[in-house]
C-alpha positions as CSV (number, residue, x, y, z in Angstrom):
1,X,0.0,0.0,0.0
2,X,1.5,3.2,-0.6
3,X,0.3,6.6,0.3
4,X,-1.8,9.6,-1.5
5,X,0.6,11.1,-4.3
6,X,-1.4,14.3,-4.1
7,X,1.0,17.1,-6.2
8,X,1.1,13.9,-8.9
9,X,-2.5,13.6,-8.8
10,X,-3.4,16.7,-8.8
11,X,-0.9,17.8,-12.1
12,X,-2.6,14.7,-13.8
13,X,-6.0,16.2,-13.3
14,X,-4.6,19.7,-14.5
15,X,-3.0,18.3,-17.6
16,X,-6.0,16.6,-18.8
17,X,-7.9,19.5,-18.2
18,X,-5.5,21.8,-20.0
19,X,-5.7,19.7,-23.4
20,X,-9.6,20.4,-23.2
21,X,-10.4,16.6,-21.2
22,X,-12.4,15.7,-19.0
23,X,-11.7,14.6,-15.3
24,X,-13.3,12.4,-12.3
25,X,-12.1,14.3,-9.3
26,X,-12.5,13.4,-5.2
27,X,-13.7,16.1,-2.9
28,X,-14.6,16.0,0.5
29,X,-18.5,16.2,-0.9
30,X,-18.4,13.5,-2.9
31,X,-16.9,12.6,-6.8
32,X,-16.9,15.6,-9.2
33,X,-17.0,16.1,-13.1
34,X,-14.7,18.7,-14.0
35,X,-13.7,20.2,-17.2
36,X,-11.7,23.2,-18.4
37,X,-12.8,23.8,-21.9
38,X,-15.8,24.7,-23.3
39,X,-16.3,21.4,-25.3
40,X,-15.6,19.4,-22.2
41,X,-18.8,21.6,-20.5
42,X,-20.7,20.6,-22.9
43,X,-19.7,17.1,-23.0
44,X,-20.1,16.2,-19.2
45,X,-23.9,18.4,-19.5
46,X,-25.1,15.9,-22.4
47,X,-23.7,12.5,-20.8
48,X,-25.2,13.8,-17.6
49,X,-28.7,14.3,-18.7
50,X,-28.3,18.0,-17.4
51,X,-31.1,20.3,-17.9
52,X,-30.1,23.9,-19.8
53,X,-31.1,25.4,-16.5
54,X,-28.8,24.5,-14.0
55,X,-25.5,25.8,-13.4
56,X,-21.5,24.6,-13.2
57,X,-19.7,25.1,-10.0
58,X,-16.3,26.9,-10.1
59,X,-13.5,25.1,-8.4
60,X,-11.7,27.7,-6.4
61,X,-9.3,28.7,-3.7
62,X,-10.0,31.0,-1.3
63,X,-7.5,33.4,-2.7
64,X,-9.4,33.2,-6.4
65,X,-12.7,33.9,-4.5
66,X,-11.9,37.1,-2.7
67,X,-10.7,38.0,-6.4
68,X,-14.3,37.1,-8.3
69,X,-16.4,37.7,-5.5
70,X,-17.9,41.1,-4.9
71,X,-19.1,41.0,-1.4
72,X,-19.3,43.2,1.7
73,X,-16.9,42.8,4.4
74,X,-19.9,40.9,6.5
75,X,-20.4,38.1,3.7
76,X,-17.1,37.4,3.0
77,X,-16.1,37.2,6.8
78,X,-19.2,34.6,6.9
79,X,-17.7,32.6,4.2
80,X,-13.7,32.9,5.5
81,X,-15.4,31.2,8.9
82,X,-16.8,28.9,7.6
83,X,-14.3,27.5,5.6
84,X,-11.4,28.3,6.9
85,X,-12.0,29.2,10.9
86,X,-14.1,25.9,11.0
87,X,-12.8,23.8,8.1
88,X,-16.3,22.7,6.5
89,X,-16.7,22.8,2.7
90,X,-19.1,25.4,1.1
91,X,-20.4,25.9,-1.8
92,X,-20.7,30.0,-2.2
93,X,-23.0,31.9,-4.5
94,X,-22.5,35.9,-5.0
95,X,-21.9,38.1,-7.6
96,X,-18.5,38.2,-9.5
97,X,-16.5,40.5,-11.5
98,X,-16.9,39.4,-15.3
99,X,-14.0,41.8,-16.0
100,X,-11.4,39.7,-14.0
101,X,-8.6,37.7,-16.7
102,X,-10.0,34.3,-15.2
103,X,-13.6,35.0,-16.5
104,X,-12.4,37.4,-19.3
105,X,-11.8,34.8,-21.7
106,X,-14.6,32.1,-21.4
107,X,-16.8,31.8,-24.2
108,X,-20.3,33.3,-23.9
109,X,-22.2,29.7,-23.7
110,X,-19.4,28.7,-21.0
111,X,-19.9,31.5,-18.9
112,X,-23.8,31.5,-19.3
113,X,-23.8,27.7,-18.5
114,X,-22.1,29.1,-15.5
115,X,-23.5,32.1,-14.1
116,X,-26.9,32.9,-13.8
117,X,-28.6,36.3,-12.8
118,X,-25.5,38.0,-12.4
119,X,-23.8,35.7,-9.5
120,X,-21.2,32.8,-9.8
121,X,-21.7,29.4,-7.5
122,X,-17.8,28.1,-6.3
123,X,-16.5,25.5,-4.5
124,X,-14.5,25.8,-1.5
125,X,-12.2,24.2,1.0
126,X,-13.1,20.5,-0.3
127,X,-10.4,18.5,0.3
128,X,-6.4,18.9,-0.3
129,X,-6.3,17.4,-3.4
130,X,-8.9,19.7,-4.5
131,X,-7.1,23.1,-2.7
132,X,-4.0,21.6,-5.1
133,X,-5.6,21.9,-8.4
134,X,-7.1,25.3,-7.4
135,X,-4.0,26.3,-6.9
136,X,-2.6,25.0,-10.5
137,X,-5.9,26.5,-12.3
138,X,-5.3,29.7,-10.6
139,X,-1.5,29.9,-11.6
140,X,-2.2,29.1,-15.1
141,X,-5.3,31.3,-15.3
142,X,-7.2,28.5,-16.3
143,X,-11.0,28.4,-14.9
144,X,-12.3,25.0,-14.1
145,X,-16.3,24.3,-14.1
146,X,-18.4,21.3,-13.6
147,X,-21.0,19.2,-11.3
148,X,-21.5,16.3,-9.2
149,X,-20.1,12.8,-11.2
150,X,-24.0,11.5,-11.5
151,X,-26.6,10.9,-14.0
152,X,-29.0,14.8,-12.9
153,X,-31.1,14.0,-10.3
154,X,-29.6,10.5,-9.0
155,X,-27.7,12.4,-6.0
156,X,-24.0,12.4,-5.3
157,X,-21.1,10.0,-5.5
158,X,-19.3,8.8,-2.5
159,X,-17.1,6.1,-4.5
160,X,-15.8,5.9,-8.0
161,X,-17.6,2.2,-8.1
162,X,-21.1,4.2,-8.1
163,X,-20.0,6.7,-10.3
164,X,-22.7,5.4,-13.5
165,X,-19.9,3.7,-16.7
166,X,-21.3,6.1,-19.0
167,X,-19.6,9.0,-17.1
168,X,-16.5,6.9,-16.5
169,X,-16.5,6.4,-20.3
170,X,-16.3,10.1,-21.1
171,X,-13.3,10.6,-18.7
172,X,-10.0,11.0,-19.4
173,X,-8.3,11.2,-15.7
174,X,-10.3,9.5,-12.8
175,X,-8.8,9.8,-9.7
176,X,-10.0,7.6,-7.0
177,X,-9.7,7.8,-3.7
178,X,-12.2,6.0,-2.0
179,X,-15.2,6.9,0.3
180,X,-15.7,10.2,0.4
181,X,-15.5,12.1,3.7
182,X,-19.1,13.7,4.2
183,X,-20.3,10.2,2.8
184,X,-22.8,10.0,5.9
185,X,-24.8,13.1,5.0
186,X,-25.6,11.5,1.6
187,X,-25.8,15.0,0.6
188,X,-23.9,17.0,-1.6
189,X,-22.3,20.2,-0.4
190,X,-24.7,22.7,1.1
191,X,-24.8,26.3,-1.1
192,X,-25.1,29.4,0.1
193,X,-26.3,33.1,-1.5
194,X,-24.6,35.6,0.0
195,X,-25.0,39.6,-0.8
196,X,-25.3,42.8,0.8
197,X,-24.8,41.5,3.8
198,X,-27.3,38.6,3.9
199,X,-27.3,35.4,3.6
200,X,-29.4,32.2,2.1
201,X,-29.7,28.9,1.7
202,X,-30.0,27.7,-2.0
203,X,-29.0,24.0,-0.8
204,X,-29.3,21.7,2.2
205,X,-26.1,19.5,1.9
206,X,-23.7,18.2,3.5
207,X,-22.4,20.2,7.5
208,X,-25.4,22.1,7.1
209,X,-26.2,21.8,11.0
210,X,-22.6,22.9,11.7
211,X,-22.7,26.0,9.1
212,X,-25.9,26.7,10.7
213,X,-24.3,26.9,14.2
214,X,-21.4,29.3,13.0
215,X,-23.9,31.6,11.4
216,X,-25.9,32.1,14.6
217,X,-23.5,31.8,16.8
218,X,-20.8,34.1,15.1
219,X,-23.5,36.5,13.3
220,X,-26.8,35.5,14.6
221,X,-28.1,34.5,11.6
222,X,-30.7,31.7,11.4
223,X,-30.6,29.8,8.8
224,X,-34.3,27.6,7.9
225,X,-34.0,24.6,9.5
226,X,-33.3,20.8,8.1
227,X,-36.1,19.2,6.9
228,X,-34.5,16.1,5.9
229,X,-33.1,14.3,2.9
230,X,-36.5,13.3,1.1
231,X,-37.8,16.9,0.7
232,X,-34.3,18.5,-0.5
233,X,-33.9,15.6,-3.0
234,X,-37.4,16.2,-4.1
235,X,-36.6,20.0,-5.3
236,X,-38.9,21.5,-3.3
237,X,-36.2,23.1,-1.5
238,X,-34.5,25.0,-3.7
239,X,-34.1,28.5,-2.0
240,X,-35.0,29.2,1.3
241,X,-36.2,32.7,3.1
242,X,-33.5,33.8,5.4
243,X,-33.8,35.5,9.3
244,X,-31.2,38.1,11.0
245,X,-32.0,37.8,14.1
């Protein structure tokens, strides 16, 4: 048995992503489908089943979202806390800066299969393999975008061996490292709106009670509260009213 070669991994991801492929990628949420061109967007949405109305996540670093994001010192002190005071992955929706060299270049259909009214939904803190090719996409200026490594509306991927063959298929790098961490929520990661000082929830996932408990505790916000796996995976849930206390 030998141990995690994560730089090696994570440069194999890059690459293949770089030449405009397509890669399977661990996170602390689950298994990921990740591409870095336009044409590998478009594959991953069609083998997927992916309607034209949902969105990619951005995988990002911290530093590349205090660069995109344009938030108030109050949001983006709720998202630093929660992902980096209190380790928990996040996924983070708020508006961006179009203008910035990382978003300057994507072709309309990219960044519109992307964004959506005016704010961009990223990934953060999801694992070290994950904070590794953040940091390669950012130094190359290369944006990465995709979605959960499932057939739309099956739910999330905990291990490579659940991950449906048609998406394994369609990948060129698929990096496996075993039962994911947040495995137990059987959740993705939980999404966030933040702006103008407020906050919302767009998704129940994955540490939701703990991000709840930072909120009210560090900003007495309340957050609505859980009401279980069956009615968030039935879409009934999809944004939430929010309370500052």
């Amino acid at each position: 048995m030998t141990r995690l070669n994560i730089k090696d991994d994570a440069q194999r991801i890059f690459d293949a992503l770089a030449l405009g492929g397509i890669a399977i990628i661990p996170n602390d949420a689950g298994y990921a489908m990740m591409g870095g061109s336009a044409e590998a967007i478009r594959r991953i949405f069609v083998a997927k089943g992916r309607g034209e109305h949902k969105r990619n996540a951005m995988m990002c670093s911290m530093e590349m979202q205090r660069e995109l994001h344009v938030l108030d010192a109050r949001c983006q002190d709720m998202i630093e806390i929660i992902t980096q005071d209190y380790n928990l992955t996040l996924g983070a929706v708020a508006a961006f800066r179009p203008e910035h060299p990382m978003l300057a270049k994507l072709d309309p259909v990219t960044l519109a299969a992307s964004t959506g009214k005016g704010t961009l939904g990223m990934l953060l803190n999801a694992g070290k393999l994950f904070d590794e090719v953040c940091r390669l996409s950012r130094e190359a200026g290369l944006p990465i975008f995709g979605s959960s490594a499932n057939l739309t509306g099956t739910g999330p991927r905990f291990r490579v061996e659940d991950i449906p063959q048609e998406l394994i298929d369609i990948a060129d790098v698929v990096i496996d490292y075993g039962l994911r961490k947040y495995h137990t929520y059987q959740r993705s990661a939980t999404i966030l709106r933040f702006g103008n000082g407020n906050v919302e929830a767009v998704r129940i996932g994955s540490c939701y009670e703990l991000i709840c408990d930072v909120l009210k505790r560090h900003f007495d916000v309340e957050l609505p509260a859980d009401p279980g796996r069956a009615a968030n995976a039935s879409g009934h849930l999809e944004e939430f009213a929010f309370r500052t206390a």
